[in-house]
NUZALO-156436 format. One record per residue (C-alpha): residue in three letters; z, y, x; residue number from 0. Coordinates in nm, 3 decimals. Each point is the difference from the previous one (the first is absolute). Layout:
REM NUZALO-156436
> aa | pz | py | px | i
> Ala | Z | Y | X | NUM
...
END
This chain:
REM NUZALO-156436
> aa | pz | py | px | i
> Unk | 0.000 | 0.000 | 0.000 | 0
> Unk | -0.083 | 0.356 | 0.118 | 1
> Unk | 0.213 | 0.264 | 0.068 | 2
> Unk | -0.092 | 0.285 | -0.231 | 3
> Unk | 0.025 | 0.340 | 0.224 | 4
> Unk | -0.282 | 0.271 | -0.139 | 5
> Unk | 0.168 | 0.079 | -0.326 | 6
> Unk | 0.301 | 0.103 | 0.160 | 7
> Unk | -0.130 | 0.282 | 0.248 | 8
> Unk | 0.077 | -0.259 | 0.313 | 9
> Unk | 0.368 | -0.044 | -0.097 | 10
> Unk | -0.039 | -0.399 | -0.058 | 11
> Unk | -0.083 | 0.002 | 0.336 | 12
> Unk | 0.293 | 0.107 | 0.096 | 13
> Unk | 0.239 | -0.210 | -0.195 | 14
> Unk | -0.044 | -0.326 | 0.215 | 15
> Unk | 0.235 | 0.076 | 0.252 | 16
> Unk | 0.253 | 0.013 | -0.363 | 17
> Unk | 0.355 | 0.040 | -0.006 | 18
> Unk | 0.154 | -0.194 | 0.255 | 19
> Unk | 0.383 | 0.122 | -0.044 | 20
> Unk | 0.276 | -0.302 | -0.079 | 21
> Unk | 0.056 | -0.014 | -0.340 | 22
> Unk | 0.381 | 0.024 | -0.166 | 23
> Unk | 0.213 | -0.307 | 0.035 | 24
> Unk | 0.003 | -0.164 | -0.361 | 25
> Unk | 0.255 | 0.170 | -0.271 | 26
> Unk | 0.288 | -0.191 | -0.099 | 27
> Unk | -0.195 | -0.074 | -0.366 | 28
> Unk | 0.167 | -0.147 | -0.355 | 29
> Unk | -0.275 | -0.326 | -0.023 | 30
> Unk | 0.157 | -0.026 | -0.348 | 31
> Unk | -0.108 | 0.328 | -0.118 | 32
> Unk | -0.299 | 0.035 | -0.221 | 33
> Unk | -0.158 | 0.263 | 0.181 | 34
> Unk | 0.034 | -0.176 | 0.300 | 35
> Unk | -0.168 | -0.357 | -0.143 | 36
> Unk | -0.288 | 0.219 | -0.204 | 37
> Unk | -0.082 | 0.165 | 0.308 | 38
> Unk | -0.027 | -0.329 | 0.219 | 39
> Unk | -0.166 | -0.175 | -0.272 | 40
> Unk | -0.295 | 0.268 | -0.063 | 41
> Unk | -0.027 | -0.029 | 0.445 | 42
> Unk | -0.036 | -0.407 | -0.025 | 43
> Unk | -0.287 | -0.013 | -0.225 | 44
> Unk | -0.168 | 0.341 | 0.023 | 45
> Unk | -0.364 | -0.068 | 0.247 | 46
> Unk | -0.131 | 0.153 | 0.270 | 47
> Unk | -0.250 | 0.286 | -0.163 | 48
> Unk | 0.308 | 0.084 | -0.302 | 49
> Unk | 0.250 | 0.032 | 0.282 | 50
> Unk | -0.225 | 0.244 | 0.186 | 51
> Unk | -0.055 | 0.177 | -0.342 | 52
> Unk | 0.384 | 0.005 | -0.012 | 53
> Unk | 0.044 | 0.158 | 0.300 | 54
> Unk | -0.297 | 0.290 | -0.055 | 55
> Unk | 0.170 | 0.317 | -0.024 | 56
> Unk | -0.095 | 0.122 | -0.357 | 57
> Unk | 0.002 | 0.328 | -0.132 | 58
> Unk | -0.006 | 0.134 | -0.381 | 59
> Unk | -0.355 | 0.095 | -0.124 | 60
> Unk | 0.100 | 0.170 | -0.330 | 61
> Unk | -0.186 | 0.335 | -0.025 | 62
> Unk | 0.215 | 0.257 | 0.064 | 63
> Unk | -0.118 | 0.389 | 0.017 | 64
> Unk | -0.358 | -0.060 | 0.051 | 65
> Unk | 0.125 | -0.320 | 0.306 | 66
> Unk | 0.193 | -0.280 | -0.005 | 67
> Unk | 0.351 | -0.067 | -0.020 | 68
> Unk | 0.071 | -0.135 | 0.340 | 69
> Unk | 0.342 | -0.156 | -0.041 | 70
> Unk | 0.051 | -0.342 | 0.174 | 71
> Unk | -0.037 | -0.302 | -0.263 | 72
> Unk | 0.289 | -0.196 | 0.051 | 73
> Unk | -0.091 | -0.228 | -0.297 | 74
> Unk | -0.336 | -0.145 | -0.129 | 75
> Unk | -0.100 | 0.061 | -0.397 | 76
> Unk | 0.126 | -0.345 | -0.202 | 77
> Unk | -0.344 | 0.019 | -0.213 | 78
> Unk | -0.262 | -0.029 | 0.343 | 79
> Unk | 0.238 | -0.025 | 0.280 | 80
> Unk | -0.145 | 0.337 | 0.154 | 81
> Unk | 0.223 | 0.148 | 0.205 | 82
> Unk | -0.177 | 0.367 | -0.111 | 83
> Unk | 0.277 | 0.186 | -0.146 | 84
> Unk | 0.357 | 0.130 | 0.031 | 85
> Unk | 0.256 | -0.019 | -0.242 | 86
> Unk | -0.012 | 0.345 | -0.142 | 87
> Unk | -0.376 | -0.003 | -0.031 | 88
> Unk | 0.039 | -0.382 | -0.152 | 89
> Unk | 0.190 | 0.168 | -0.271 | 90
> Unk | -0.285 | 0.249 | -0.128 | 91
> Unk | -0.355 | -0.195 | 0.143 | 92
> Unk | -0.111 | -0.183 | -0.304 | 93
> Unk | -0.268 | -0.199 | 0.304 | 94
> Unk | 0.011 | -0.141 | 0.379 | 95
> Unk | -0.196 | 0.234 | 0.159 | 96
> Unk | -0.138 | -0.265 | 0.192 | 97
> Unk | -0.098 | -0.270 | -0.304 | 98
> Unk | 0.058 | 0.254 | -0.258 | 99
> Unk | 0.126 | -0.326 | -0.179 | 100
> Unk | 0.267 | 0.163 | -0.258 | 101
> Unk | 0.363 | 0.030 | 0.105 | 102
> Unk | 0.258 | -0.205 | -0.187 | 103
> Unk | 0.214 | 0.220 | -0.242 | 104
> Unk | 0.273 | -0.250 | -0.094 | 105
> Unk | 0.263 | -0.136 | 0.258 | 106
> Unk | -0.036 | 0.060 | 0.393 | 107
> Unk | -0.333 | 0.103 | 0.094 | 108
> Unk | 0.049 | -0.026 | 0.387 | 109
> Unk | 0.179 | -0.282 | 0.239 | 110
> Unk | 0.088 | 0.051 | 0.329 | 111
> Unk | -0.273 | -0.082 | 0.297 | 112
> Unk | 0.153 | -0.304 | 0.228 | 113
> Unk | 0.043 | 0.246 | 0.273 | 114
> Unk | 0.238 | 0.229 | -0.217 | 115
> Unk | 0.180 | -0.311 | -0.155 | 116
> Unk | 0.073 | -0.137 | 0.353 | 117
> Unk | 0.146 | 0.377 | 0.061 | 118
> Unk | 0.170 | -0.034 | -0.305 | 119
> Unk | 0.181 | -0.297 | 0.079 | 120
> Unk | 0.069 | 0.078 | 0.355 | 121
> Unk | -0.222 | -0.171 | 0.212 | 122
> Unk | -0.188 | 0.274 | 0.126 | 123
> Unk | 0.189 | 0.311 | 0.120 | 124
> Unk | -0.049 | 0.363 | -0.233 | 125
> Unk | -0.025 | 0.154 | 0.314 | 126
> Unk | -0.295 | -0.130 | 0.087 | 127
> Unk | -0.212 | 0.088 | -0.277 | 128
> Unk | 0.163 | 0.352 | -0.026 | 129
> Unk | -0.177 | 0.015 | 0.404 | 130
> Unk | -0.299 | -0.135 | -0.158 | 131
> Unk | -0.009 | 0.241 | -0.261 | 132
> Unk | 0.067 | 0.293 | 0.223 | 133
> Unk | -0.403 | -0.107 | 0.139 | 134
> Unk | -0.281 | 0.247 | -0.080 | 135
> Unk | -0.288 | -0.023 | 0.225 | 136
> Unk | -0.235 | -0.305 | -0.053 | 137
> Unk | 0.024 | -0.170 | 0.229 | 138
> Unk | 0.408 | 0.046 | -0.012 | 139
> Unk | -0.050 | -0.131 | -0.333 | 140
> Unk | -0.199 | -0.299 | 0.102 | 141
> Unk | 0.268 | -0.137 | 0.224 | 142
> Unk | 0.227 | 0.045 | -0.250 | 143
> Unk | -0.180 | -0.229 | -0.214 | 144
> Unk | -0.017 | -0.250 | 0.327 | 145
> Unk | 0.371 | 0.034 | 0.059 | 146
> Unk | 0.077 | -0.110 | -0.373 | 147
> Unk | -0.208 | -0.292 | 0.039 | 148
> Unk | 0.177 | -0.040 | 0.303 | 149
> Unk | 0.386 | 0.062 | -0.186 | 150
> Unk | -0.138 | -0.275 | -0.271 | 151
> Unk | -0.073 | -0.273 | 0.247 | 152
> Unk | 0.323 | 0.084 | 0.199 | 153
> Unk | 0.175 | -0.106 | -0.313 | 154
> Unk | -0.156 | -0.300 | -0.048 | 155
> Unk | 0.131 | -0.091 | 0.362 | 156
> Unk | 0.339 | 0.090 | -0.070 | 157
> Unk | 0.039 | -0.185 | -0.309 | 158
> Unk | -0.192 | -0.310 | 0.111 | 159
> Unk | -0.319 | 0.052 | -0.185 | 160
> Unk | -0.203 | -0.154 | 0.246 | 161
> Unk | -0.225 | -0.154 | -0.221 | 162
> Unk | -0.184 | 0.357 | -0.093 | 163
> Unk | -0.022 | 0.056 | 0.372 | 164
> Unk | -0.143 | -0.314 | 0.028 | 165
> Unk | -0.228 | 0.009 | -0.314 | 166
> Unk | -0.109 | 0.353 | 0.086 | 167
> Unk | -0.061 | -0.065 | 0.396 | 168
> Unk | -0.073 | -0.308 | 0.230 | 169
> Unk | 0.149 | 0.010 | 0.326 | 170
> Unk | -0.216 | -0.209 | 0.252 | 171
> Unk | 0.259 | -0.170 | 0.218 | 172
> Unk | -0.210 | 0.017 | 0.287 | 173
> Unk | 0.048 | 0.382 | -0.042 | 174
> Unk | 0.267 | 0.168 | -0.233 | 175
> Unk | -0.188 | 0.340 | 0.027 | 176
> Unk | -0.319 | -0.193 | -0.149 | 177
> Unk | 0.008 | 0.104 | -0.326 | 178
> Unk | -0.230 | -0.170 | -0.278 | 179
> Unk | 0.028 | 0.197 | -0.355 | 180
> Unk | -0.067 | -0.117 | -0.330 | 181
> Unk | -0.381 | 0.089 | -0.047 | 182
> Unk | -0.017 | -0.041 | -0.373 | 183
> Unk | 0.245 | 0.311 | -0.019 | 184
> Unk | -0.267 | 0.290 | 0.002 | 185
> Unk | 0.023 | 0.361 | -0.184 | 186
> Unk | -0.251 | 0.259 | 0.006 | 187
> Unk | 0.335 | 0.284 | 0.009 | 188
> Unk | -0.058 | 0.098 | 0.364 | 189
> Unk | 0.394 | -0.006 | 0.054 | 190
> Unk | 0.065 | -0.307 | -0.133 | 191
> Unk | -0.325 | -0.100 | 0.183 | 192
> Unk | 0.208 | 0.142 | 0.346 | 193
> Unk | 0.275 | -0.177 | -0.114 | 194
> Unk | -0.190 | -0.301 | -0.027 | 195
> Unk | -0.120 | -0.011 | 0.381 | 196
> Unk | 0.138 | -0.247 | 0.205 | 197
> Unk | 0.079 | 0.199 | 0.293 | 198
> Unk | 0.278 | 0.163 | -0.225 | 199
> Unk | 0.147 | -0.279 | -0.089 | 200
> Unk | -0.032 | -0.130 | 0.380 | 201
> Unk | 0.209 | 0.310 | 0.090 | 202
> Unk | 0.281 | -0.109 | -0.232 | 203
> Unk | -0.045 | -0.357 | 0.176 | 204
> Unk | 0.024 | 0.140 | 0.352 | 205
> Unk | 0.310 | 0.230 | -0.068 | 206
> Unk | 0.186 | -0.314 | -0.179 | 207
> Unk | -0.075 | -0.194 | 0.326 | 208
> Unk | 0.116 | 0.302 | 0.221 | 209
> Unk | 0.320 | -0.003 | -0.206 | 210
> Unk | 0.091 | -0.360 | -0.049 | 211
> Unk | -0.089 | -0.047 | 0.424 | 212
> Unk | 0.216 | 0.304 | 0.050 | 213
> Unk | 0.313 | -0.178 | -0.184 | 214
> Unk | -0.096 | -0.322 | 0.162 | 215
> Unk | 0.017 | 0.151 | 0.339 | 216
> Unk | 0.365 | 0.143 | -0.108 | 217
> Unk | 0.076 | -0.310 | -0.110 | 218
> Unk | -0.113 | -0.121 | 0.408 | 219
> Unk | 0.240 | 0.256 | 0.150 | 220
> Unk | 0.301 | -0.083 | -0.191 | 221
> Unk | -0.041 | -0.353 | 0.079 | 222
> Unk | -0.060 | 0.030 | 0.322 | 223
END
């Protein structure tokens, strides 16, 4: 699969060489809690191409004084699962913007996007999407988008859900940086396209090694 890099002024380009900083130790989290299961539950079945659409960075396109809205969509609509509008503007758009399939007027009309609901519950830190959402430029915003992706495989790894890891990527044992992605998950979105690309997810793979031969070579120094 291609890496996508002209819609994005050269910025994709520069995203390889992604976020390579350790993540946060794991949170001291209630398994029992609903939240908590929901959350893990949506991340063990969810595939490749919805997780990357779960990561996007979305913003509210409701018109709004002759432009759009802008707001980040924390939630997709429950009618087409668009993730198009905010809760305010979900309250008085009678259409997705995107679908313009109508907008449900009885019960909830939105439900949380998997990378809220793991915020939600704890498993990914408020502090890093209040960073991410501090990003303006494009290409600031594309590696946000990356280093979601990247926040929403880290949990999978800390809560021992190494069968999306393993559904989503093979790992060639002659090589753990050879990286073989799932090539029936294709979108024409260009992020999601980005997102897509193997050498992101290879960066993920190559800062996991870093980290786990880091704490192995700890592990040396003490025993020694």
């Amino acid at each position: 699969m291609e890496t996508t890099t002209t819609n994005f002024n050269g910025a994709a380009s520069n995203l390889h060489a992604a976020p390579t900083s350790k993540p946060p130790p794991p949170r001291l989290l209630n398994y029992t809690c609903d939240k908590v299961q929901r959350a893990l539950e949506h991340l063990a079945s969810i595939e490749l191409l919805d997780l990357c659409n779960e990561a996007k960075v979305e913003r509210c396109r409701a018109p709004r004084d002759l432009s759009s809205c802008g707001r980040a969509v924390e939630s997709v609509l429950n009618t087409c699962g668009h993730a198009s509008l905010c809760p305010e503007c979900s309250q008085r758009c009678d259409n997705c913007p995107i679908c313009r399939i109508p907008v449900s007027k009885n019960g909830n009309r939105l439900r949380l996007r998997l990378y809220y609901e793991c915020i939600e519950a704890g498993l990914i830190s408020k502090r890093c999407d209040d960073r991410f959402q501090e990003k303006e430029e494009a290409e600031q915003l594309l590696t946000a988008d990356v280093e979601r992706l990247y926040s929403l495989f880290d949990v999978a790894i800390e809560n021992n859900l190494v069968s999306l890891i393993c559904h989503c990527i093979l790992l060639y044992p002659t090589d753990v940086t050879d990286v073989c992605m799932d090539e029936s998950a294709v979108s024409s979105d260009p992020i999601v396209a980005f997102l897509l690309d193997e050498v992101v997810v290879k960066d993920w793979c190559k800062r996991i090694f870093r980290i786990i031969v880091a704490e192995l070579h700890k592990i040396c120094i003490l025993t020694i």
